[in-house]
Structures are given as C-alpha cells and as structure tokens.
N, C-alpha and C positions, 0 to 999 in steps of 0.2 A: 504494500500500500504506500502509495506516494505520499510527504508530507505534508501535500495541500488537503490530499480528498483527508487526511487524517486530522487535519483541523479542523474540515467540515463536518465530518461526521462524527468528529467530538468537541462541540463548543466548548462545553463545560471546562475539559484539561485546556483549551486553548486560553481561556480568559485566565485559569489556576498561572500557566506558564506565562503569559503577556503582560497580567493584571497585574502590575507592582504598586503598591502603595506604602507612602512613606507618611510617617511622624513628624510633624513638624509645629515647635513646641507655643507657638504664638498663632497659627491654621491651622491644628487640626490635622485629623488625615488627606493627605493630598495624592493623587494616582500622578504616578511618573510615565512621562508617555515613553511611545517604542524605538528601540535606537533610530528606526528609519523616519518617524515625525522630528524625534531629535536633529536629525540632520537634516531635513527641509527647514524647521525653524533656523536652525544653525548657517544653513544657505541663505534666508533671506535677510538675517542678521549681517552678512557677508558681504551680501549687493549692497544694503541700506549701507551698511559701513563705509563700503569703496565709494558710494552715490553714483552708483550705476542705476537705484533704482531711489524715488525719494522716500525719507521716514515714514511719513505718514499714510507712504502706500503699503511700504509691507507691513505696517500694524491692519491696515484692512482686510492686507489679505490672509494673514495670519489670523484673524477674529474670524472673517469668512469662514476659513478652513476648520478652525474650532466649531463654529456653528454648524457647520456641515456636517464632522465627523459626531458631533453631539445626536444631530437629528436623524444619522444613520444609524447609531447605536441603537437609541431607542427602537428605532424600527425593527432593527435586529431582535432586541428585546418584546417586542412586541407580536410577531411574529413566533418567536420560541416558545412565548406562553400561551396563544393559538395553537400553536399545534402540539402541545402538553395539555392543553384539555380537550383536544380532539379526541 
C-alpha cells in the first residue's frame, strides 16, 4: 500500500502523525503546522523580505491561505462525521 492511499484510508493515524500541538505558556495550546506550510510561509516571508513581493501582500495571502486550509478542514471534518453515522 502506497503512503498516500494509506493516509486516506486512515485519517485518524494521519492527523495522530501530522497533528503536532505545542504548549505555549501565555496561548495556550497552539497546532504547529507541517514542514511543507512551514516552508510556503517561510517563502513568502523570503519575497516580502527581498521586496520582490510587497508586505502587505503576503500577509493577504498568507491569511487567504489560513482561511482556506481552515474551511477545508472542517469540510474534511464534516464529511468524516457523515459518513460515521452512515
């Protein structure tokens, strides 16, 4: 079994292995994202930096892409819990 179809057809260990969440003593529990969002923030941190790209765009596009991967989760979440009371 390939490691993709084995993520898909075990969310559960996926989210256990992906879902890191850390302590932090002034927030609270905070979820650390995955090396590879790390490195798209950390790219557009990089442009904004060089001013290949202006500040105020990659905070856009960076809150976009929060909001996106936010409303896709849930839908993930939503969906999983349809078809557990299926």
């Amino acid at each position: 079994m390939s490691e993709l179809t084995r993520h898909l057809t075990e969310p559960g260990r996926a989210v256990r292995r992906y879902g890191h969440r850390v302590e932090v003593p002034l927030l609270g529990e905070v979820a650390v994202p995955t090396p590879d969002k790390v490195a798209y923030y950390a790219g557009l941190g990089v442009l904004a930096a060089l001013q290949v790209i202006e500040w105020p765009l990659a905070l856009v596009i960076t809150a976009g892409h929060l909001l996106a991967d936010q409303h896709l989760s849930g839908l993930a979440k939503g969906l999983g819990e349809a078809l557990e009371a299926a």
